[in-house]
C-alpha positions in Angstrom: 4.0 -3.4 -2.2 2.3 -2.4 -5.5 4.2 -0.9 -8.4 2.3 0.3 -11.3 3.8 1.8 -14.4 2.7 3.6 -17.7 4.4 5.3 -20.0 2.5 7.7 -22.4 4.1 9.0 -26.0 2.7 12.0 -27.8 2.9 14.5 -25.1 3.8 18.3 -25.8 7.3 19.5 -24.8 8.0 20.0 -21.6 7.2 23.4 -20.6 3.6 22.9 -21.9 3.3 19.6 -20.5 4.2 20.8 -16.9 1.3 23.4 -17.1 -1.3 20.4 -18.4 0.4 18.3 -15.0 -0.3 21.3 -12.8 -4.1 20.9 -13.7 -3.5 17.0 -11.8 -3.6 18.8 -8.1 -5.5 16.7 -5.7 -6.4 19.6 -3.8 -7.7 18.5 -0.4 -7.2 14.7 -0.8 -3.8 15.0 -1.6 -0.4 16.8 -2.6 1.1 18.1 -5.9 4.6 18.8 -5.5 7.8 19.6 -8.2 11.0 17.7 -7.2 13.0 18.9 -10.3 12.4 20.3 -13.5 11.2 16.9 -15.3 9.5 15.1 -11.8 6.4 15.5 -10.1 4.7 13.8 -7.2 1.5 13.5 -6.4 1.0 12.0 -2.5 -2.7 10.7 -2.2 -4.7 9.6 0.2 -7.9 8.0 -1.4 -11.1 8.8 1.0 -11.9 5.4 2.0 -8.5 4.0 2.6 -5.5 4.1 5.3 -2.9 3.5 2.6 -1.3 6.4 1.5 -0.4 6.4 -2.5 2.5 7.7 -4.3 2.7 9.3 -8.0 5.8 10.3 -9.8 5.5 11.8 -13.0 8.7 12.0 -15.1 8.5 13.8 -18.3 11.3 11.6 -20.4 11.7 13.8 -23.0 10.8 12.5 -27.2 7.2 13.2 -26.2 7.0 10.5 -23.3 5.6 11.0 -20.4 6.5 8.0 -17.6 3.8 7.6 -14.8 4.7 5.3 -11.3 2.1 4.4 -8.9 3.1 2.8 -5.5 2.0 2.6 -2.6 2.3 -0.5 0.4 -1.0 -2.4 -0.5 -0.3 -5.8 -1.4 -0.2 -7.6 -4.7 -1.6 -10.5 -3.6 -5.4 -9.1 -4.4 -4.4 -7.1 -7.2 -3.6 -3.7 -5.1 -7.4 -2.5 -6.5 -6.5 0.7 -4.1 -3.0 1.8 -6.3 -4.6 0.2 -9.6 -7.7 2.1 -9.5 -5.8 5.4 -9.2 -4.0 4.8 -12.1 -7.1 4.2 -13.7 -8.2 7.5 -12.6 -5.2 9.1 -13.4 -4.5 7.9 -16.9 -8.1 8.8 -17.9 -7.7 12.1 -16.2 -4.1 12.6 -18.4 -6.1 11.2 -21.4 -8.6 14.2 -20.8 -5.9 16.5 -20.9 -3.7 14.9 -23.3 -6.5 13.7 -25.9 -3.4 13.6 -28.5 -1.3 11.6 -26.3 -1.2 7.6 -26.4 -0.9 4.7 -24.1 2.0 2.9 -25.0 3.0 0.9 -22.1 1.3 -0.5 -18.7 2.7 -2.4 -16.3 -0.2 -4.6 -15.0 -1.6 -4.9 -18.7 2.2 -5.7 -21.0 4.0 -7.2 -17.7 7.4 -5.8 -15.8 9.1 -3.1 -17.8 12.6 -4.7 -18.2 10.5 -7.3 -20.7 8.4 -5.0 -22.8 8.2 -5.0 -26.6 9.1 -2.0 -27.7 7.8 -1.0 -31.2 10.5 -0.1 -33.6 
């Protein structure tokens, strides 16, 4: 099962940054839905593919933004399915976030229990 993670820093507070998230619905190829007040989901399902992919978006609070992307493609071959929408996705946040930065990523800095974070 692939599990993707990112977490982005420099992102407005949260009631501006759930507007800017709003602008993320898939329309037609997918679902945008609130859980809570600080989670989103997005439920894709990319065009050429029969595996369905999950987003949550959990705004942390300090100006962080986490991103999760699963889905059941295996990670055997990379999961290019569930890594290419997080591609997607980050560069789409990065559009509407150009102060924001990358600070962590999961397939790039390894499993998040062993990331170096800067003091």
């Amino acid at each position: 099962m692939a599990r993707l993670e990112a977490i982005l820093t420099g992102v407005p507070g949260d009631r501006e940054l759930r507007l800017v998230l709003e602008q993320l619905d898939p329309g037609h190829a997918g679902t945008f839905t609130w859980l809570d007040q600080r989670n989103a989901s997005l439920a894709l399902m990319p065009s050429s593919a029969a595996v369905p992919v999950q987003v949550l978006l959990e705004l942390k609070g300090r100006g962080e933004l986490g991103v999760l992307v699963t889905s059941r493609e295996g990670m055997g071959h990379g999961a290019p399915l569930s890594r290419g929408v997080l591609e997607r996705l980050l560069e789409r946040l990065q559009q509407l976030l150009p102060e924001s930065g990358l600070r962590y990523r999961s397939d790039r800095d390894g499993p998040v229990g062993h990331q170096a974070i800067p003091g």
